[in-house]
C-alpha positions in Angstrom: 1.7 5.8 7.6 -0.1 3.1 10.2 -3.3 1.8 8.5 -6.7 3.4 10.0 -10.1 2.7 9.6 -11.1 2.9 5.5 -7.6 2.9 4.8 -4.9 -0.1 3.4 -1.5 0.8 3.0 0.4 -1.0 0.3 3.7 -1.8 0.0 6.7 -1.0 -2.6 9.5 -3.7 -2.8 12.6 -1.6 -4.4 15.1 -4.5 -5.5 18.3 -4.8 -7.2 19.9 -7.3 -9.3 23.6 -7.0 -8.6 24.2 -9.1 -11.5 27.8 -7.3 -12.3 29.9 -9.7 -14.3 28.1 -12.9 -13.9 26.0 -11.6 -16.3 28.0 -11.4 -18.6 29.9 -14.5 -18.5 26.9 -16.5 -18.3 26.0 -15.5 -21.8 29.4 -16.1 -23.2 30.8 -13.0 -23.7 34.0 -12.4 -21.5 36.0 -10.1 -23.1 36.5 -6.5 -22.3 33.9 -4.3 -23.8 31.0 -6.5 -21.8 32.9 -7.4 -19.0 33.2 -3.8 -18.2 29.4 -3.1 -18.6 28.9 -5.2 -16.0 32.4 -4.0 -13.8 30.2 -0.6 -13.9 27.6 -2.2 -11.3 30.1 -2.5 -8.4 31.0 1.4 -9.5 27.7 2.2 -8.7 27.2 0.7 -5.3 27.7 3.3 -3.2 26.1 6.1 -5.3 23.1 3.4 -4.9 23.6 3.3 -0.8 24.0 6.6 -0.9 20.4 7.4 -2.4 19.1 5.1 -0.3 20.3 5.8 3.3 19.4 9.8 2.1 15.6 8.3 1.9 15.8 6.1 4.5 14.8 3.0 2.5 15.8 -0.4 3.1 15.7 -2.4 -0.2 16.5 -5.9 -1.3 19.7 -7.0 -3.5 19.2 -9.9 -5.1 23.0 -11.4 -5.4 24.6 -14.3 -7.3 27.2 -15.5 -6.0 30.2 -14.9 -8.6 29.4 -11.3 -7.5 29.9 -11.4 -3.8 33.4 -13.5 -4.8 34.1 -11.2 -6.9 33.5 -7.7 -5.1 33.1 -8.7 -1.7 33.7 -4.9 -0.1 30.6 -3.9 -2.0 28.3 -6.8 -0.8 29.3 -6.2 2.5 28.5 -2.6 2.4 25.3 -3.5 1.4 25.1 -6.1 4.5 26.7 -2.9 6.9 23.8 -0.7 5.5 21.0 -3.2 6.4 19.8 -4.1 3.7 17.9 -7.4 2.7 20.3 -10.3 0.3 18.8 -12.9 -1.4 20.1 -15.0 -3.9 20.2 -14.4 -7.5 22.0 -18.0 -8.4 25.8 -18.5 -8.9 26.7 -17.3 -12.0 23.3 -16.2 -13.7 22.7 -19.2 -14.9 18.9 -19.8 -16.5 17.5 -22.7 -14.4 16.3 -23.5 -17.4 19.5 -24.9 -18.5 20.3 -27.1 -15.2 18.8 -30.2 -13.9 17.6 -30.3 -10.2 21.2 -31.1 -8.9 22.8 -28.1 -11.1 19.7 -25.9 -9.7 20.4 -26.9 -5.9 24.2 -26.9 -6.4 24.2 -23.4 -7.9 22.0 -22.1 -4.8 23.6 -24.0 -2.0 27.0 -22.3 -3.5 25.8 -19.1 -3.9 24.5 -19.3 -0.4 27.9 -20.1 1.3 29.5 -17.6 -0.6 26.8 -14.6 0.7 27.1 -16.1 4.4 31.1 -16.3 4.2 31.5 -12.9 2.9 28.6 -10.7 4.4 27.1 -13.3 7.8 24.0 -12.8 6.3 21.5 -15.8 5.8 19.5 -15.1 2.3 16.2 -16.9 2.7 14.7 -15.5 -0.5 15.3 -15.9 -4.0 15.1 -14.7 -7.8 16.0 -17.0 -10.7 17.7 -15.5 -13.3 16.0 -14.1 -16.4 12.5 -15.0 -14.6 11.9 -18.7 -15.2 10.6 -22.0 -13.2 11.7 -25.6 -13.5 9.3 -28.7 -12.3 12.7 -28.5 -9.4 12.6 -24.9 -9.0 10.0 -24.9 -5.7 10.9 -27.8 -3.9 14.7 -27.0 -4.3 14.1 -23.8 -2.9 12.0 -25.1 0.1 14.4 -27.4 1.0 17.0 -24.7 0.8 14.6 -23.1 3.2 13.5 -20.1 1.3 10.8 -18.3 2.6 9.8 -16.5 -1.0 10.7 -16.2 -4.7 10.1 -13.1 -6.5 10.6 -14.3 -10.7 7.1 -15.1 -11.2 4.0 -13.0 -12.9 0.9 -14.8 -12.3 -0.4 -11.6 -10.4 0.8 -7.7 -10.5 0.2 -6.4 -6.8 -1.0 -9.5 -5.3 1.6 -12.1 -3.8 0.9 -15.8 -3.6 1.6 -19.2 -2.9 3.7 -20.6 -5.6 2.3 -23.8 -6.7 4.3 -27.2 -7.6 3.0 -29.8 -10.2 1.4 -27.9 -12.6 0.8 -29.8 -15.8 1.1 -27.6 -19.3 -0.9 -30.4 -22.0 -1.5 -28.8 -25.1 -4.2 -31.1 -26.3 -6.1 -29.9 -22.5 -7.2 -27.5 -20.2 -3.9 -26.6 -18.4 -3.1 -28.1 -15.0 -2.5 -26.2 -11.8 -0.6 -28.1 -9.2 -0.7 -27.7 -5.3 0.1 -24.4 -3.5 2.6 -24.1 -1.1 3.9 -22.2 1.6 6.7 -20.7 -1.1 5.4 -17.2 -1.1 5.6 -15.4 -4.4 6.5 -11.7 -5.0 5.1 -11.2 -8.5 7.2 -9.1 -10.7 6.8 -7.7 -14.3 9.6 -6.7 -17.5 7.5 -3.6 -17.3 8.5 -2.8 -14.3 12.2 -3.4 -14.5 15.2 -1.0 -15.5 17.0 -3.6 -17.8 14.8 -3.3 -21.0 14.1 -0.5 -20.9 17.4 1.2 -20.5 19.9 -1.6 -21.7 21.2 -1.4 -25.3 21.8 -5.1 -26.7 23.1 -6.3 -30.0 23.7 -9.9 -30.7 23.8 -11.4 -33.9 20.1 -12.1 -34.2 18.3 -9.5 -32.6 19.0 -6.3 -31.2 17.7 -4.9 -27.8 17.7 -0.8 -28.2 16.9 0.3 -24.8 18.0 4.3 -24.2 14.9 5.5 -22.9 14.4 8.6 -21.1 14.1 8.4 -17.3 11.5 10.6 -16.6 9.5 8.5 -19.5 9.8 5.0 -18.6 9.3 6.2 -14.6 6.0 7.6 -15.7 5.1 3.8 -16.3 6.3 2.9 -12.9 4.6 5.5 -11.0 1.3 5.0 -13.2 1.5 1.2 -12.0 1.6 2.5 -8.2 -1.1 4.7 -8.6 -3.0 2.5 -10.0 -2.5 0.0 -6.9 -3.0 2.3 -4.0 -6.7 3.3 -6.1 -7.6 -0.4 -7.0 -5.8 -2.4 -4.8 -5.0 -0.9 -1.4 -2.6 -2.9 0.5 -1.1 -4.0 -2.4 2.2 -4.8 -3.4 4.4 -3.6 -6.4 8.1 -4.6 -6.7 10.2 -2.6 -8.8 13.6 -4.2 -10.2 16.5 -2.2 -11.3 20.2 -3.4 -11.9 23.3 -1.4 -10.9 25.0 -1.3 -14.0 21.7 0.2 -15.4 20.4 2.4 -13.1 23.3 3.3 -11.9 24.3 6.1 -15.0 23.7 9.5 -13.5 21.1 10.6 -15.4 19.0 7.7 -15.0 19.6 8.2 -10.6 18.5 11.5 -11.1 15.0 10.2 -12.9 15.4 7.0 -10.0 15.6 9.6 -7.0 12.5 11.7 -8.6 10.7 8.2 -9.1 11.4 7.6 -5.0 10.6 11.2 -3.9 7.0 11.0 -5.7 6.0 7.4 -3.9 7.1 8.4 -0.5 4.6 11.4 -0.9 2.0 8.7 -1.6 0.1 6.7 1.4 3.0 3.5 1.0 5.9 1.8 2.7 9.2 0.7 1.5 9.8 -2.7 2.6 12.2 -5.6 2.0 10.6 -8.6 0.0 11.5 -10.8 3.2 9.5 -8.3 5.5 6.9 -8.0 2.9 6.2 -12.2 2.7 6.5 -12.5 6.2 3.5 -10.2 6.3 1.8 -11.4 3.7 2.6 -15.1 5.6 0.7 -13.5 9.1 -2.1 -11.7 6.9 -3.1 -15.5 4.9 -2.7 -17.6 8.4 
């Protein structure tokens, strides 16, 4: 729907972490009760491609690169079907845990292996499990990357994300200097994993098992409440293949998508969403 007079359309970024297997390893766990939790992702693919191209929606699949050397016929379906990659690091790994040479390393890898296997050129990112280092924004500009979407500072509004910031717990805290590394705010409330995931480790247990229809009340609460407060907003929703991809948790997926394309927004790809947001802050 074209904006008119009185009107602002906002956006929906629908993105998926095709973490399969990385995931797993990355924590530690390789043998083959967890390994084939995440095996289950590639399963889902093209039930996932299917429900898309059905709708007509173009999403974004964040990637890391273990998973497009590992099941490269799936990535490049997702490539065929036109849909945005971005990366998602090599193996999972937290920034967190690397230095600025393990961060660019990890990203400059993963990158070769998404242009080797699918031609595309991903010039967005998400860090796994959501987290920043003092590297974190310069690496990615000077990988080139034209946005990030790990950060929550804002729920439908996206941003330049900032460098320099200094946390001092004996002062006010320090915001650094914007720049042009536009952010794509997303929220654990509005992601599939948590919700849906069961975890047990030996100090804590994650229980997730929710119903569908439930948790996608949350979701569809969150847009509503963006197209009546903030029009022209954006909300990016984040779901994982080996999560979403259980049948009856597409069925509540495809009823989630069928309700918010019979409200006034667009499906777009984060890329195509920054670039606007880019041309709209100029």
């Amino acid at each position: 729907m074209p904006d008119t007079p009185g009107t602002r359309e906002s956006t929906i970024c629908l993105t998926f972490d095709f973490d399969a297997i990385s995931l797993w390893l990355a924590r530690g766990q390789t043998s083959p009760g967890p390994i084939s939790r995440g095996e289950f992702g590639a399963h889902a693919i093209p039930r996932i491609l299917a429900m898309l191209r059905e709708r007509e929606i173009t999403a974004t699949f964040f990637i890391p690169g273990h998973t497009v050397d590992t099941y490269p016929g799936q990535c490049a379906m997702i490539a065929d079907a036109g849909h945005e990659i971005a990366l998602h690091g090599y193996l999972h790994e937290p920034v967190s845990k690397l230095d600025r040479a393990g961060e660019l390393a990890a990203a400059q890898r993963a990158r070769e292996s998404i242009r080797r296997v699918t031609g595309y050129e991903a010039v967005g990112n998400r860090t796994p499990s959501w987290d920043f280092t003092p590297s974190t924004v310069d690496v990615l500009l000077e990988l080139g990357c034209e946005y990030d979407s790990s950060l929550m500072g804002t729920d439908y509004t996206p941003y330049y994300a900032r460098r320099g910031d200094v946390a001092d717990p004996d002062g006010p805290y320090r915001f650094g200097e914007p720049t042009s590394l536009v952010e794509l705010p997303v929220s654990w409330s509005l992601d599939d994993y948590p919700q849906f995931e069961y975890l047990r480790t030996d100090t804590a247990i994650m229980p997730g098992l929710r119903s569908p229809d439930s948790v996608f009340r949350n979701f569809l609460d969150d847009v509503d409440y963006m197209i009546r407060e903030e029009p022209g907003g954006v909300c990016v929703l984040t779901f994982h293949p080996q999560v979403i991809g259980r049948g009856h948790r597409m069925m509540g997926l495809e009823r989630l998508l069928d309700a918010c394309r019979e409200r006034p927004v667009s499906f777009r790809t984060c890329l195509d969403t920054a670039r606007a947001f880019r041309r709209g802050s100029a």
